[in-house]
TIMAR-362043 format. One record per atom (N, C-alpha, C): atom name; z negated, x negated, y. Coordinates in pm, 1 decimal, always signed. Example, Ala and Ser with C-alpha at 12.3 -4.5 7.8 and 13.67 -1.06 7.14 Angstrom:
<pts>
PT, N, -780.0, -1319.0, -569.0
PT, CA, -780.0, -1230.0, -450.0
PT, C, -780.0, -1320.0, -330.0
PT, N, -708.0, -1285.0, -225.0
PT, CA, -714.0, -1367.0, -106.0
PT, C, -787.0, -1290.0, +3.0
</pts>
This chain:
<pts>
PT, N, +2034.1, -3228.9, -387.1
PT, CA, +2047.6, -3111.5, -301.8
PT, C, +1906.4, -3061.8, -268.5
PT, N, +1912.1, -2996.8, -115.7
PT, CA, +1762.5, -2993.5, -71.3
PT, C, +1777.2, -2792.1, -104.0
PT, N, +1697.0, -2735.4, -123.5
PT, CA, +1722.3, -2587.0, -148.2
PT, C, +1573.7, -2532.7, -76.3
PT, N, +1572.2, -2459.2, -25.7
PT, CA, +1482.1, -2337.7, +55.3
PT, C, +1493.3, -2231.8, +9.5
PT, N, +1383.5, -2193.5, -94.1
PT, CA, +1383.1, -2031.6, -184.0
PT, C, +1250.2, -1927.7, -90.3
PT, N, +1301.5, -1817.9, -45.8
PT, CA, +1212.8, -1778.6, -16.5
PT, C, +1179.5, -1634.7, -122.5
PT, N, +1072.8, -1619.2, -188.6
PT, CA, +979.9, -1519.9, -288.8
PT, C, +969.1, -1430.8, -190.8
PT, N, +953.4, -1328.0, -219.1
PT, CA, +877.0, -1206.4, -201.3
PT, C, +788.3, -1129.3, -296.6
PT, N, +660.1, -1080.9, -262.0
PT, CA, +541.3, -1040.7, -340.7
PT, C, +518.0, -936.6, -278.0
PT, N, +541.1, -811.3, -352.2
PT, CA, +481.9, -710.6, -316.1
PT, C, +349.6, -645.6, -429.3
PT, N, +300.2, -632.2, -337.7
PT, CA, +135.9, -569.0, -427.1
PT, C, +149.3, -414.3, -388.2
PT, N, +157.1, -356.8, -499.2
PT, CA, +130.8, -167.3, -427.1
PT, C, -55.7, -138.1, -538.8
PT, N, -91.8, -65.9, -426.4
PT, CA, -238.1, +24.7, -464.0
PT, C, -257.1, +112.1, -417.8
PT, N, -217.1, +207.3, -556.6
PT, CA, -237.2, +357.3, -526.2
PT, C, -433.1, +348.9, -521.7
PT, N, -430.0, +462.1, -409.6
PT, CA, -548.5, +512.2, -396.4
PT, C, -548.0, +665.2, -329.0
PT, N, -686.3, +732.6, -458.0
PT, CA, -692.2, +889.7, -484.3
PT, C, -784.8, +924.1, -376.2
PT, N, -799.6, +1023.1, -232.3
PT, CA, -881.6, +1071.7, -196.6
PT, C, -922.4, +1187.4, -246.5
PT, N, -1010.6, +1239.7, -247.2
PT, CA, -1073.8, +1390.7, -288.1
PT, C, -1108.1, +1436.6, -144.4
PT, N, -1036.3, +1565.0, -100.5
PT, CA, -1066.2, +1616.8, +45.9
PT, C, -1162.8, +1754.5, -14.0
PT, N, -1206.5, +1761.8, +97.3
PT, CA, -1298.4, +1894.5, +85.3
PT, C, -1333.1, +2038.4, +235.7
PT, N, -1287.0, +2088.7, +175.0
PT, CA, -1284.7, +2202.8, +301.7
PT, C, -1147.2, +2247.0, +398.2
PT, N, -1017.1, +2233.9, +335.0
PT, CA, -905.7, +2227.9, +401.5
PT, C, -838.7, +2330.5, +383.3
PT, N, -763.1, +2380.4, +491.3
PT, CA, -661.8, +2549.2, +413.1
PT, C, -519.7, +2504.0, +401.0
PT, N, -462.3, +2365.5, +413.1
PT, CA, -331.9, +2331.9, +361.5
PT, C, -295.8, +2186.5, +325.4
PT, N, -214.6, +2194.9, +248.2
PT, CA, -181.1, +2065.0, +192.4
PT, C, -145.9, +1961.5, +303.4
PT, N, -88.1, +1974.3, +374.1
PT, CA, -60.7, +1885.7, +513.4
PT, C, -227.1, +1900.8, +580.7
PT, N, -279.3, +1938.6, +593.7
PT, CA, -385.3, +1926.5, +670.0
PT, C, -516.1, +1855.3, +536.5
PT, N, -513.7, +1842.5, +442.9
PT, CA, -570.5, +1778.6, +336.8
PT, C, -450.6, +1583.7, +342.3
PT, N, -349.4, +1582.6, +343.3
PT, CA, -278.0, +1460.4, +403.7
PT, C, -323.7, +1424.2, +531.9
PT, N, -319.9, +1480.9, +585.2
PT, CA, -358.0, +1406.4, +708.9
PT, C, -544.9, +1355.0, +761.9
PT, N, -616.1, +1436.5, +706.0
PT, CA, -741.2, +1392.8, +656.0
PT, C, -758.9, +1252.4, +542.8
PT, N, -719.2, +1242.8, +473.4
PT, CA, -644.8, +1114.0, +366.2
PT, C, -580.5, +1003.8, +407.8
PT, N, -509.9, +1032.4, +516.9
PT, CA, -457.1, +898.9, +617.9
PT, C, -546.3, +914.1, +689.1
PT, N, -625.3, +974.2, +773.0
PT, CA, -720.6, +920.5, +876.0
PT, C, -859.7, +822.8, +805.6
PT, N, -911.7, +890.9, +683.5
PT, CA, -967.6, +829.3, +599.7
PT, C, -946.8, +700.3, +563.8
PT, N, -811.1, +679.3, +524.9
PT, CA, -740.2, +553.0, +457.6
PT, C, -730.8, +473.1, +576.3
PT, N, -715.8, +490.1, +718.0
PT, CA, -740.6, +392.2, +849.8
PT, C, -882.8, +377.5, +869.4
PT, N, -954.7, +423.9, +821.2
PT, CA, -1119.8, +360.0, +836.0
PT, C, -1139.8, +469.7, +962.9
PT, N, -1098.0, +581.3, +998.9
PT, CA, -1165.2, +687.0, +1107.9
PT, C, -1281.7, +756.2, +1009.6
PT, N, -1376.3, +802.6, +1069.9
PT, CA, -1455.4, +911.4, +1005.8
PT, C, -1389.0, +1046.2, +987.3
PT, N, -1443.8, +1064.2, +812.3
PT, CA, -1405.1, +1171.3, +785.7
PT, C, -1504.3, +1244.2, +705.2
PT, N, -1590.3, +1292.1, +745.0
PT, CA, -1700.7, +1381.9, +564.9
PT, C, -1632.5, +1444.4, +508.9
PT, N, -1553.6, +1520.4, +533.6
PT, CA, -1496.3, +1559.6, +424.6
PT, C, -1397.4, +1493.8, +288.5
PT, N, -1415.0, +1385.6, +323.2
PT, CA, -1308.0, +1297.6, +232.3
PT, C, -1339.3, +1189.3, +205.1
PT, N, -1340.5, +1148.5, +87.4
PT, CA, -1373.6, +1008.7, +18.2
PT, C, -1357.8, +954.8, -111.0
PT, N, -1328.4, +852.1, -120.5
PT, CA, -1239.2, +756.7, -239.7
PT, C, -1259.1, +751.6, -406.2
PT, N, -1198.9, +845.0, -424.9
PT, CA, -1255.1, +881.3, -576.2
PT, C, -1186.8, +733.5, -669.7
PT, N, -1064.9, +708.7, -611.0
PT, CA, -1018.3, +613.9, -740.1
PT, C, -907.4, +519.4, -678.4
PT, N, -947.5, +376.1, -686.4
PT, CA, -810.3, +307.6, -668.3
PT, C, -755.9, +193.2, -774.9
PT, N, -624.6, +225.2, -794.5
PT, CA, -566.4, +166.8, -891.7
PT, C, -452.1, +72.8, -850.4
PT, N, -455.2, -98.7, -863.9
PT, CA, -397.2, -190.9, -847.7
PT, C, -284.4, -184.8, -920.4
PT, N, -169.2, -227.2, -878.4
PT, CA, -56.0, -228.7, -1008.0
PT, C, +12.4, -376.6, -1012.3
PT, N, -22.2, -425.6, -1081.9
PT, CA, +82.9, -632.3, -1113.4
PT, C, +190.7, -606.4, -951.9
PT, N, +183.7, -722.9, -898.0
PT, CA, +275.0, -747.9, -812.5
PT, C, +383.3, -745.4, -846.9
PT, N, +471.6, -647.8, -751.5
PT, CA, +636.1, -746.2, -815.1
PT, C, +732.1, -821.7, -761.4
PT, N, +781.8, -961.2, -795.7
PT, CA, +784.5, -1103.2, -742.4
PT, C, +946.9, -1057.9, -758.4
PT, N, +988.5, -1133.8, -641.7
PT, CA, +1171.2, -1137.4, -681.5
PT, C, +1224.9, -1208.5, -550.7
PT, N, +1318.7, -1320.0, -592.6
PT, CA, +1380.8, -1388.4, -444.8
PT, C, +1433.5, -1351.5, -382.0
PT, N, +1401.8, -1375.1, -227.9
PT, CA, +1448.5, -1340.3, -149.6
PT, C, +1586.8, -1350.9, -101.9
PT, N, +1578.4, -1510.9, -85.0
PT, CA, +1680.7, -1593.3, -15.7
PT, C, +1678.6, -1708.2, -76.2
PT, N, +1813.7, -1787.4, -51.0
PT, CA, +1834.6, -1919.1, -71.5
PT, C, +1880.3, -1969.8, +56.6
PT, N, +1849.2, -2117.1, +114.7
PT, CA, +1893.8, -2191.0, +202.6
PT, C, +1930.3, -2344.7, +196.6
PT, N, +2053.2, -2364.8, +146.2
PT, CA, +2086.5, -2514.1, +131.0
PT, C, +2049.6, -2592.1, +259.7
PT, N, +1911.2, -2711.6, +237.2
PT, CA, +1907.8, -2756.3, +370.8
PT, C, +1968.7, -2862.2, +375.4
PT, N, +2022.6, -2948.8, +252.0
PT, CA, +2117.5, -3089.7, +263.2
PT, C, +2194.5, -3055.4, +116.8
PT, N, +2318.4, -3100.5, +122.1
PT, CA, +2375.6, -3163.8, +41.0
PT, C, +2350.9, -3274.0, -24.2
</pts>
């Protein structure tokens, strides 16, 4: 029997900005995503990023012959 497994790998990485100079929590987020797309931001920059183990699990199966 011929079999087609398809994996999936997901990698998550949290990463901490430190904002500076903001009067609300949504406006400190949205400085943090513009940051995190590579726009300029001085007020904000990458205090800490933390990798976490991938986590692996199948996707699919596809019998291609009997």
């Amino acid at each position: 029997m011929k079999v087609k497994v398809v994996i999936q790998e997901v990698q998550i990485t949290e990463k901490t900005y430190e904002i500076d100079g903001v009067n609300s929590l949504e406006a400190a987020g949205k400085c943090a995503m513009r940051a995190r797309h590579n726009q300029f931001q001085p007020n904000a920059w990458l205090a800490r990023t933390v990798p976490y183990p991938p986590t692996v699990s199948i996707k699919s199966y596809e019998v291609m012959e009997c």
